[in-house]
C-alpha positions as CSV (number, residue, x, y, z in Angstrom):
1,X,93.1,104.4,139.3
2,X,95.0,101.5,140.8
3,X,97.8,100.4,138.7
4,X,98.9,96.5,138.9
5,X,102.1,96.3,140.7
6,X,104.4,94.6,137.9
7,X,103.1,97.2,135.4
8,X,103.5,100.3,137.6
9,X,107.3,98.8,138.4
10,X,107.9,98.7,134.7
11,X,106.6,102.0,134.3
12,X,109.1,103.6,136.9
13,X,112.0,101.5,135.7
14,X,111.4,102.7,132.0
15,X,111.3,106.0,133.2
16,X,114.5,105.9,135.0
17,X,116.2,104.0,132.6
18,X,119.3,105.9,130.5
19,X,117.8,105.9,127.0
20,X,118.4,103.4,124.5
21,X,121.5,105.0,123.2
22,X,124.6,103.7,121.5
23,X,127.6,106.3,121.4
24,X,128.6,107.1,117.7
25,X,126.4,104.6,116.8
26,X,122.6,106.4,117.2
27,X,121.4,108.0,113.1
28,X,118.7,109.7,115.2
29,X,116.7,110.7,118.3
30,X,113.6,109.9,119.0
31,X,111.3,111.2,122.2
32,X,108.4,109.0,123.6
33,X,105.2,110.8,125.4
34,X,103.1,108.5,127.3
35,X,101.2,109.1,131.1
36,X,100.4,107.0,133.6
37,X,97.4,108.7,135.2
38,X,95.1,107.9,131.8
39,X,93.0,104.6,130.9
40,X,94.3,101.6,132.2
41,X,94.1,99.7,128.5
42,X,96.3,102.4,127.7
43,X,99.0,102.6,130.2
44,X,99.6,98.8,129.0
45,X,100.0,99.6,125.8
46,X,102.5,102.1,126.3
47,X,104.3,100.1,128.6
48,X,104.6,97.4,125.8
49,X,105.4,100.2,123.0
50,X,107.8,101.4,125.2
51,X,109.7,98.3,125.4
52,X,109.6,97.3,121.9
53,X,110.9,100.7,120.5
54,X,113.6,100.3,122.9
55,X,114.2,97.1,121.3
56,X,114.1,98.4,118.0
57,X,116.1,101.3,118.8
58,X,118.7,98.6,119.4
59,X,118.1,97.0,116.2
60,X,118.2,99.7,114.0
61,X,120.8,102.3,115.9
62,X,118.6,105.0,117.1
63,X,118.4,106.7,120.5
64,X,115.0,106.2,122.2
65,X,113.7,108.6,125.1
66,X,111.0,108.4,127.0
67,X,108.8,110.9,129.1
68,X,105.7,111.2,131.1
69,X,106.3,115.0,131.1
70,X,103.9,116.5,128.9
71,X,106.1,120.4,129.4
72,X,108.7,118.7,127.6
73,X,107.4,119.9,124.5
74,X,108.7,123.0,124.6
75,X,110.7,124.2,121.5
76,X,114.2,124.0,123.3
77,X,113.9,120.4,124.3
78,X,111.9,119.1,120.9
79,X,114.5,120.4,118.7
80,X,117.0,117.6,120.1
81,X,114.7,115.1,118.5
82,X,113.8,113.9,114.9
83,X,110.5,112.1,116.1
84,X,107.9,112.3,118.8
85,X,105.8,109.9,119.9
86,X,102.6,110.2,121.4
87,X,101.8,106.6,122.9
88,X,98.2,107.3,124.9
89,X,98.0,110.7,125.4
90,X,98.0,114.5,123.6
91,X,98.8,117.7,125.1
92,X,97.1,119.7,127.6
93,X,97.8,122.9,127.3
94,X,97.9,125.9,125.3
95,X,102.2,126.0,125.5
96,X,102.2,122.5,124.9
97,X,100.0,122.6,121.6
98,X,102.2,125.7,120.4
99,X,105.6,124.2,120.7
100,X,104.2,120.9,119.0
101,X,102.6,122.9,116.2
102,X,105.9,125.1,115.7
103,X,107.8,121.6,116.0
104,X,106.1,119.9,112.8
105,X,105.8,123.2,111.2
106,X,109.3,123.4,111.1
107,X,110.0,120.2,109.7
108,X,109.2,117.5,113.0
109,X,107.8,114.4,112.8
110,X,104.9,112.4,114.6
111,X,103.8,109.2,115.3
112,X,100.9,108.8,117.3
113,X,98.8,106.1,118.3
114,X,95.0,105.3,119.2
115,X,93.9,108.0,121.9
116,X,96.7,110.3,121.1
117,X,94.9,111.8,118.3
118,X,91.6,111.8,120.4
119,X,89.7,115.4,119.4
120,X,85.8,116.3,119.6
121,X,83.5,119.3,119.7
122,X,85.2,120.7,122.7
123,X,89.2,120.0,122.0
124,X,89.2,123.6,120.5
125,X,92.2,122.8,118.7
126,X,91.6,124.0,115.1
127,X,95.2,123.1,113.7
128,X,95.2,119.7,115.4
129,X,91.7,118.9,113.3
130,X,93.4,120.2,110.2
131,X,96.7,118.5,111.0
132,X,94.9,115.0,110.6
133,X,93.5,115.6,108.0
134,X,90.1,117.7,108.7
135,X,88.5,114.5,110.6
136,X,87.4,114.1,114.1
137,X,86.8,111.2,116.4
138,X,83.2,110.1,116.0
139,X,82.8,106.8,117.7
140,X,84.3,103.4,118.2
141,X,83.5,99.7,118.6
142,X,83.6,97.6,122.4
143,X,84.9,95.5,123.3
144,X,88.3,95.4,121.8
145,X,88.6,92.7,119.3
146,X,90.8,91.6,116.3
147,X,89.7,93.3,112.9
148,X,90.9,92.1,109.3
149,X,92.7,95.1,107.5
150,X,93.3,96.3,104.0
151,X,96.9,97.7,102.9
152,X,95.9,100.2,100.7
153,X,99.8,100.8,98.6
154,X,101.7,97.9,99.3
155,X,104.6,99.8,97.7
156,X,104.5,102.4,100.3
157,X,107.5,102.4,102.6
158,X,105.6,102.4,105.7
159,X,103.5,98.9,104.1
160,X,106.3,97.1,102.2
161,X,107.0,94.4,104.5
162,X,103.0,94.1,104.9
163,X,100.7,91.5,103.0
164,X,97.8,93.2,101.4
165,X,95.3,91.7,103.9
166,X,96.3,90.7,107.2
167,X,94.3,90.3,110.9
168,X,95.1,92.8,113.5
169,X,95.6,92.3,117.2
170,X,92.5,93.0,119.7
171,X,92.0,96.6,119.6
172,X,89.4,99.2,119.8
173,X,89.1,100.7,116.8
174,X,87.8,104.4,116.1
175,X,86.2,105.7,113.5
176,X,86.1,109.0,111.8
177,X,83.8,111.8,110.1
178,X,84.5,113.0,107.7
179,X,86.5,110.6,106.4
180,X,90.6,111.4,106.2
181,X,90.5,109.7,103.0
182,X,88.1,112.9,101.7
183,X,90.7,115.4,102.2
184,X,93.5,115.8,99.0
185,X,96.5,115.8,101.3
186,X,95.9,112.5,103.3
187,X,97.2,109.1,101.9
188,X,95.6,106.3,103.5
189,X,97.6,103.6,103.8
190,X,95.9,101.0,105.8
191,X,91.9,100.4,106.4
192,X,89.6,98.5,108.4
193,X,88.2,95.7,106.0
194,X,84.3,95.7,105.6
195,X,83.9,92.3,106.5
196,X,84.2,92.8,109.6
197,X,80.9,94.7,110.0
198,X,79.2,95.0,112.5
199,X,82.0,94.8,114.9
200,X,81.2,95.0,118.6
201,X,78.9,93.6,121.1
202,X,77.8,97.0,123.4
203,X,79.4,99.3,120.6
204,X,79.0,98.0,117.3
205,X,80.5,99.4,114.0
206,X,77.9,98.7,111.3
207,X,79.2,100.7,108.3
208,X,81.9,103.0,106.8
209,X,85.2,104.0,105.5
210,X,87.2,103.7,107.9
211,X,91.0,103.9,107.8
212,X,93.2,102.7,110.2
213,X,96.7,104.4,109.3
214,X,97.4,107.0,107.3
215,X,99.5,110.2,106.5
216,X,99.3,113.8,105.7
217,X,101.3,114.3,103.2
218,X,101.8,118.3,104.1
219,X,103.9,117.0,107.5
220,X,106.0,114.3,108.5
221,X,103.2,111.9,110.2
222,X,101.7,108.9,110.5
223,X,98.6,108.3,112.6
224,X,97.9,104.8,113.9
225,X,94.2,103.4,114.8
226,X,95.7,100.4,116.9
227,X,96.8,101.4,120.4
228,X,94.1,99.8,123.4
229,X,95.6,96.9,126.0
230,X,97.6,94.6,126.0
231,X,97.2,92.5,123.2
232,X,98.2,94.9,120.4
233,X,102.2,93.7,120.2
234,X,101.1,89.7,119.5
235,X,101.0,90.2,116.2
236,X,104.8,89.8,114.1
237,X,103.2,91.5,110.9
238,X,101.8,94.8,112.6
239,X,105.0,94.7,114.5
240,X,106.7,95.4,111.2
241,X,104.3,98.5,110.4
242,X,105.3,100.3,113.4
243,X,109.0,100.0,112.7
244,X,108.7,100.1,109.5
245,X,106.6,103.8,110.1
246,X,109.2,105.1,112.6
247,X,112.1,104.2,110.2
248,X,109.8,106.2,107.7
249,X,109.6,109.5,109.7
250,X,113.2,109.8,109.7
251,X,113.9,109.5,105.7
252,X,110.9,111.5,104.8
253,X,111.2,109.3,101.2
């Protein structure tokens, strides 16, 4: 995959960057997963996540690292951190999934976006399934376009700053079977509105629940739908949803 040559210069200077870190300043440490080597749609996502949670980290006094090395998640290294990130990728191996599984078992938190929760027939990843809530990806719509949404609680922490109906950036959206909203311990807190069926030209969405955000309440998480190209920071009110979820993760209210 050729990578455009502004996008792979920000990728490298990102990653050489010191962290976002202010000395006796920082209230906690959060660690950023992304790869370059995946779908192109992706990498500019994460390139753009990248730079607005260093922003925020800036904002709201936190340290923010950032790595493309997926053997970082080893127990040693994820116990200097209070969040992990997974911008457009998951693990790929067996010590990886173990020392991410022992990480939120013992109190971690996630929040990953779009691909990163990407599982099917053959992830063989039992816990993972369970973890989001018993669902698994079943299809999506193409192209990416913008979707009207649903805030579910409006009270919620995560949704506060959110109106109850807003229009989300150009994205392609997944959707899920069963449902997340099925399972006891999942709290949905954001949903694709069904106005927008059918959405898609080649893929189409015709029916369905079909949240878009949501936790489970057993772990400190928060799943996010939105997370394909380039367009998916335009928007000032989702903007606040992904602060507002980080900021979340690290009070556990």
């Amino acid at each position: 995959m050729m990578l455009k040559p502004a996008l792979l210069a920000g990728l490298v200077f990102s990653a050489i960057l010191p962290s976002a870190c202010f000395a006796g300043d920082a209230t906690f440490r959060v660690l950023a997963f992304y790869s370059t080597n995946v779908e192109f749609d992706h990498v500019e996502f994460a390139e753009q996540a990248i730079r607005f949670y260093t922003e925020a980290a800036r904002k709201d006094h936190f340290e923010f690292d950032t790595t493309t090395r997926w053997d970082d998640l080893e127990a040693k290294h994820l116990s200097q951190y209070q969040v992990v990130l997974w911008l457009n990728d998951f693990p790929h191996t067996q010590a990886q999934r173990d020392a991410f599984q022992q990480y939120m078992s013992h109190g971690g938190a996630w929040l990953g976006f779009h691909v990163a929760a990407y599982n099917d027939r053959d992830t063989k990843w039992p816990w993972f399934v369970d973890f989001l809530g018993g669902t698994v990806f079943y299809g999506n719509n193409w192209p990416p376009l913008p979707a009207k949404l649903v805030v579910d609680d409006p009270a919620h922490p995560v949704t506060h700053h959110l109106p109850t109906r807003f229009t989300a950036p150009a994205n392609e959206w997944y959707i899920w079977k069963p449902s997340p909203r099925l399972n006891k311990d999942v709290k949905v807190l954001v949903t694709l509105d069904a106005a927008n069926y059918p959405l898609g030209f080649k893929d189409t969405l015709t029916a369905g629940d079909l949240p878009v955000v949501w936790t489970n309440t057993k772990y400190k998480m928060i799943y996010m739908n939105m997370g394909h190209g380039d367009k998916i920071f335009t928007s000032s009110v989702q903007n606040r949803l992904f602060e507002d979820a980080l900021l979340w993760l690290t009070r556990g209210d």
